[in-house]
N, C-alpha and C positions, 0 to 999 in steps of 0.2 A: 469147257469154256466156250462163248457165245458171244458174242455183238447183235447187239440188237436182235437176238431174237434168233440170230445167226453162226451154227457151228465157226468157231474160228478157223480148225483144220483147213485150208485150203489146198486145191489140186496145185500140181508142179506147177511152175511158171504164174502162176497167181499169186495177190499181194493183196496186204489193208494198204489202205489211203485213209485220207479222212477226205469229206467233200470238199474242206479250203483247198486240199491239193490239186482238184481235178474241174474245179469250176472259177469263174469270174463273179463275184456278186456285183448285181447292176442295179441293186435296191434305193441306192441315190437316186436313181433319173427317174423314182416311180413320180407319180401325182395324183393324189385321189379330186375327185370332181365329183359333187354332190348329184341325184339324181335332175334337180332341178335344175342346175347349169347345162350338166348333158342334152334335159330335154329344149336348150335352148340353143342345142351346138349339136343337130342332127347331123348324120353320114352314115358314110358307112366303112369308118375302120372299127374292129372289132374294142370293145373296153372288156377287161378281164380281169376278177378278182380272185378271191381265196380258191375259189373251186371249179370255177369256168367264166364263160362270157356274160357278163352281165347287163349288156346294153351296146349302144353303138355310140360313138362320136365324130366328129369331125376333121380332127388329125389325129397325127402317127406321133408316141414316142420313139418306139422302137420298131426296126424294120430285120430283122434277121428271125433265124432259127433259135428258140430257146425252151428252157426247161423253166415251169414256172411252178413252184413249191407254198403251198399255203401257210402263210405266219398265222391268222386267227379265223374261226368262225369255219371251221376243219374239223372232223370227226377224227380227230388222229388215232383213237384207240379203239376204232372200229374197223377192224382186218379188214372186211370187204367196202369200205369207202373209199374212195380217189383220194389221193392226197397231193398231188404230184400231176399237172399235163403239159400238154406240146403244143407251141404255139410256131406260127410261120406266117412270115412278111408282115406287112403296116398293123401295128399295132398300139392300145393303150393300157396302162396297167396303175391297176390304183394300191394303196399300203394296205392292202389283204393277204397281196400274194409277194414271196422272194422272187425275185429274179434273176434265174443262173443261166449262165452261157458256160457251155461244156467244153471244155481243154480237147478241141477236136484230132490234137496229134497224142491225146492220152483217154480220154472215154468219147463212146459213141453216147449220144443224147438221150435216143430212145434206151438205150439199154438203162441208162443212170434214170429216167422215169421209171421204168419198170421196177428197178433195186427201192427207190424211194415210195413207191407206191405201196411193197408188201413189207417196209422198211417196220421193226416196232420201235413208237416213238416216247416208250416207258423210259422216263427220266430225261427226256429231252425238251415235249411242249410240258410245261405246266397253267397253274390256272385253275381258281377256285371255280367261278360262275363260266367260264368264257377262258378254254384252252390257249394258249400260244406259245409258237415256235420262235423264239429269239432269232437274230441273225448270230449271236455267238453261239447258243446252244447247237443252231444248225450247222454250223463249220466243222462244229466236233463230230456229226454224226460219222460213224467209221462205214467206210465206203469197200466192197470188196470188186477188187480190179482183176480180172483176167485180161490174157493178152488183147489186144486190139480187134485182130483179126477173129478171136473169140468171141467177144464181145456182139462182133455182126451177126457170128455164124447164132449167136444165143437168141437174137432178135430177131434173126428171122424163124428161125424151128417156132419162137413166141407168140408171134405174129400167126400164122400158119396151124396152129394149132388152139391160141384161143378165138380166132375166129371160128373155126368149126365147132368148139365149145360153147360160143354163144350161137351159131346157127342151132346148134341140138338145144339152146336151153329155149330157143323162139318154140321150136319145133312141142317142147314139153309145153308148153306155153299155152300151144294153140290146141294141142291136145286135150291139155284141162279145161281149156273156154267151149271144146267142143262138148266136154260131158256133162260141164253144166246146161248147156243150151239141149242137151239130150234130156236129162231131168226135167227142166222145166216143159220141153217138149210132152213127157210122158205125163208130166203133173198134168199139163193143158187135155190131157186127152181125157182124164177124168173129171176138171176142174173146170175147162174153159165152156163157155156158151155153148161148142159146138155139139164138145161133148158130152154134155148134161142133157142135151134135146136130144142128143140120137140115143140114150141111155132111156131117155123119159122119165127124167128122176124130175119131182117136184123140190124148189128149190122154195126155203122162207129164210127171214128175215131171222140174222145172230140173236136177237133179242128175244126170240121166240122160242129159241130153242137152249138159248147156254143162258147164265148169268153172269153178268159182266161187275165187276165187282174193282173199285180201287184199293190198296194197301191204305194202311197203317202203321203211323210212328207214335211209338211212346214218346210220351213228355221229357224234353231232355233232364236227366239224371234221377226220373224218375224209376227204370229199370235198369240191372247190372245185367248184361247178355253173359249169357257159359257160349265159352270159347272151346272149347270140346262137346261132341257128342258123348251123352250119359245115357241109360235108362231112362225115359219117363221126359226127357226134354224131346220138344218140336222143332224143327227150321224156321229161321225168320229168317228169308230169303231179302237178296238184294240185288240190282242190276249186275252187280260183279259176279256175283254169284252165277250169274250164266255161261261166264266164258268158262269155268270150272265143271260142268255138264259134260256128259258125251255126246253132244249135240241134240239130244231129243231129253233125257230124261234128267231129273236133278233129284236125287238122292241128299243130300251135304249140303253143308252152307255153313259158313263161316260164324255164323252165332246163331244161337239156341236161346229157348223160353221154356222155363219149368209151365206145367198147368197152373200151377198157384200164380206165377208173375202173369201169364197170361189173362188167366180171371179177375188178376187185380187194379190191371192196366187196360182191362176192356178190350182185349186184341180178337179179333174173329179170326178161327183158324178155316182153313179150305180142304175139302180130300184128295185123296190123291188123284189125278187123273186132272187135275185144273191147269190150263195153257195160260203159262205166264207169258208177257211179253212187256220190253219197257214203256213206261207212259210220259216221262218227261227229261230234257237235255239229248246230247247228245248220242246216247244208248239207242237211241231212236234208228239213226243212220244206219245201227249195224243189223237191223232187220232180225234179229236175236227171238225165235220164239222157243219156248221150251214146258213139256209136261211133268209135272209134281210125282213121283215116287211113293207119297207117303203124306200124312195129314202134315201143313204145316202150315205160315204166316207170312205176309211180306209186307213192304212198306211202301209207302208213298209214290215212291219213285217206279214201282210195279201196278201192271194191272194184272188181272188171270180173269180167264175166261173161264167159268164152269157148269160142263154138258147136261143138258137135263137129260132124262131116262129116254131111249130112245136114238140119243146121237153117243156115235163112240171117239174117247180121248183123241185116239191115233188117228181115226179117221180126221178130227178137228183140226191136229196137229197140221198133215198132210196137207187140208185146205189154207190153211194159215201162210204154207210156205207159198202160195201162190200169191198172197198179200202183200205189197211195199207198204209198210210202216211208213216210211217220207212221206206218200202221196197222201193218207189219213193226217198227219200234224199239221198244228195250225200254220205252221210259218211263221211264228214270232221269234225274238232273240233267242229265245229258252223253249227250244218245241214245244208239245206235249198233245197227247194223246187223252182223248176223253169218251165216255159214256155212248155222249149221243155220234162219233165217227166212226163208233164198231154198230151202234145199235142199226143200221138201217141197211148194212152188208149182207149181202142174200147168202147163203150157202146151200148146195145141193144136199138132202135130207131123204135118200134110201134105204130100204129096210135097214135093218141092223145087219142082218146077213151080209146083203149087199156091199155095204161100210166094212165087215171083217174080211171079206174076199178083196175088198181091192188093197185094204191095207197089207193083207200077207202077200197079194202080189208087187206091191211097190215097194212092201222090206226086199222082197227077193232080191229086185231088178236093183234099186236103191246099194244092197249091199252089195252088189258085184263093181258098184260105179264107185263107193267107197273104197274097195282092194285095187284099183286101177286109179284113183287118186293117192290111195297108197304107194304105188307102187311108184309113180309120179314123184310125188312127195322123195322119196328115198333115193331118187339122184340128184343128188347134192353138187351142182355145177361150182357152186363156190369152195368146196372141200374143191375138188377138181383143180378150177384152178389156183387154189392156193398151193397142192400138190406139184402142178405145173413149175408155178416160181421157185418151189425150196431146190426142187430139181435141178433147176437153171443156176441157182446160184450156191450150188453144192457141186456143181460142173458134173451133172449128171445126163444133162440135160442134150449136148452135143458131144461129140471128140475132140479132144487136146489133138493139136498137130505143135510137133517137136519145132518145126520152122516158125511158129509162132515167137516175135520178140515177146521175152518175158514182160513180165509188166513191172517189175521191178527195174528192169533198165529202162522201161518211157519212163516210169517214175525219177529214175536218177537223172536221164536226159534234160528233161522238165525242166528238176528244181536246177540243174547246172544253167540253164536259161534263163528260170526267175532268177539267180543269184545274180547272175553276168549284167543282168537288166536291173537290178538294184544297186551294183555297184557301179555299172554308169551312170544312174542317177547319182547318187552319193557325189560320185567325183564334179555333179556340176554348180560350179557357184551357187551361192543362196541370194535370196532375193536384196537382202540385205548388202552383201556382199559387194552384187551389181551396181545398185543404190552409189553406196561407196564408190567403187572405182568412178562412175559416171560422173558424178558430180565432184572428183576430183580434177578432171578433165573441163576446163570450159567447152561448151558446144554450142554451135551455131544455133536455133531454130531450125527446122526444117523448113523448107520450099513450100508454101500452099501451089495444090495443083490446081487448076482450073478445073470448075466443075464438081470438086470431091470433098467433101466435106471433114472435115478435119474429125477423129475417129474419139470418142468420151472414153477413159477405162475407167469401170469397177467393179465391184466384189459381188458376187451373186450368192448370196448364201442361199444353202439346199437345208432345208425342214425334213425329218420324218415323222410326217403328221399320223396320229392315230385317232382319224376323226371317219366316221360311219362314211363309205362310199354309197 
């Protein structure tokens, strides 16, 4: 059995709650304030919505310690996104985010972000286009309470330990940026100016040496593509197609052309060894170059470059990675990459020998830089700390001490206080009531004081607006 996502078994002296138990909801005093009012009512108290801060304004709704919970425009069902953070002193809050103030004689703050943070909120936000977390839904969420004093000792081990989890993931971080800036460094040494001239390779012009060539799209519903590889079908290659590569070669491709459709539809195939890269949209950005496997086809949205006798694939490949794609597209709405932006790109052109010697020496160096981004890759800081939280709230995470009040008696403390405090309300007249007695009673006017303006009362109704902050 499980809550949210969470063994129900708890350690001794641990309890469920649900959150209505353990917090205030302050969702009434929110106020959303369009971008355009904001920017007409600078400061600087912080404004905060669904996920964090979203600008400044010029006063404070709220001025205390609180935990602020995102109703919509929230990844909720994405383990490693924020759902849940901590706000302190002057602030403003629009109808993105709940706003809870934590029952400080029954949960610590930070702790109940933490819980809500790696909380699963399956069955709780819904939402076709645009998730959200009700304020009833979220009252129900079941909340797991260790002692008080647990509670700290939980948040501090938390603390203390994913900080050193995010200094090691900077750490992997700078690591990886270091061994790209190594590659390119090593690519620059065969590819850049300096190094072409101290090599004394003659360098010509792409056009001279590759053929640069656009794809082709059949007429729409003119060909049926085979969606499996058969005997005797080609690859009609397509930008997508590239993230499915092992980074240099593509082999596969999600539709195929018999030789008959290809004949019929006029398609030019290319051999293998031709460097595709994208020509137009967004594909552009991702600098995406890749070498053909095997005779095949592409379309529109591809170019390939292909080496005349003399220049080798890998070698082309290798110069290519030196290339930004951005800096070649036009710049228009819809990038795109054409003919004459490759045609006039010089490239270095040494024997053939030459071109296979440095290509087996940049697989070498290449692939060791590859097993060391592997190896990068394969610490998983997010596994970590989600590790981290199951621990913490399986009370694995610190030691139970016996002198800790259970949490079952704050909880019974509590509600004996919310009760005691609803039934003194209860016991006091209603407004009506007063009404009544008052005006059974004749009464004077009051006294106008000097100076003091006689005080207007009425009703202020609270709106909870669901309008874009």
């Amino acid at each position: 059995m499980s809550e949210g996502g969470i063994s129900s078994d708890l350690p001794e002296g641990w309890a469920w709650a649900t959150l209505e138990d353990v917090v205030e909801v302050l969702d009434h005093l929110r106020v959303p304030v369009s971008a355009k009012e904001r920017a007409a009512r600078t400061g600087n108290v912080p404004y905060y919505g669904a996920a964090g801060q979203v600008g400044w304004i010029d006063e404070n709704i709220f001025d205390e310690d609180l935990v602020l919970l995102g109703e919509d425009g929230v990844q909720f069902f994405d383990a490693d996104k924020p759902k849940a953070y901590l706000v302190s002193g002057p602030c403003w809050v629009n109808n993105h985010a709940h706003v809870l103030r934590a029952q400080v004689n029954l949960v610590d703050r930070r702790y109940l972000a933490y819980y809500l943070n790696q909380f699963s909120y399956e069955g709780f936000a819904n939402g076709t286009t645009r998730l959200k977390l009700t304020k009833a839904a979220m009252l129900r969420i079941p909340v797991i309470l260790p002692p008080l004093e647990e509670q700290r000792r939980i948040v501090a081990m938390l603390d203390g330990q994913l900080s050193r989890l995010e200094a090691a993931e900077k750490s992997l971080g700078d690591a990886g940026r270091r061994i790209v800036l190594t590659v390119r460094s090593l690519l620059n040494q065969y590819f850049g100016s300096s190094g072409v001239r101290a090599r004394g390779w003659r360098c010509k012009r792409l056009e001279d040496v590759a053929d640069i060539r656009g794809g082709q799209t059949p007429r729409k519903n003119s060909v049926e593509f085979h969606t499996e590889w058969a005997s005797g079908l080609v690859p009609f290659w397509k930008v997508g197609d590239m993230n499915g590569a092992d980074g240099r070669l593509m082999a596969r491709s999600r539709t195929y052309l018999s030789a008959q459709q290809i004949a019929s539809a006029k398609i030019r195939t290319y051999p293998a060894g031709t460097v595709l890269l994208p020509k137009r949209g967004g594909a552009i950005a991702t600098n995406k170059k890749r070498i053909t496997a095997t005779v095949g086809a592409f379309d529109l949205n591809v170019m390939g470059v292909i080496p005349n006798q003399g220049l080798v694939s890998e070698f082309l490949w290798y110069w290519f990675q030196t290339i930004d794609l951005n800096e070649l597209s036009d710049g228009s709405n819809v990038p795109q990459i054409n003919k004459p932006d490759l045609s006039h790109l010089h490239i270095p052109v040494p024997s053939e020998a030459e071109q296979r010697s440095v290509v087996r020496y940049l697989d070498d160096h290449l692939a060791r830089f590859d097993r060391m981004q592997g190896s990068i890759s394969d610490v998983r800081p997010n596994w970590l700390r989600a590790s981290l939280l199951q621990q913490a709230f399986a009370g694995l995470l610190v030691p139970q001490d016996p002198a800790d009040e259970p949490a079952e008696a704050m909880l019974a403390r509590v509600r004996v206080q919310r009760q005691a405090a609803g039934t003194v309300r209860s016991r006091r007249p209603s407004a009506r009531r007063v009404a009544a007695q008052r005006d059974s009673v004749p009464q004077a006017p009051p006294l106008p004081q000097p100076g003091i303006p006689a005080l207007a009362a009425a009703t202020q109704p609270t709106f909870d607006l669901e309008i874009p902050s």
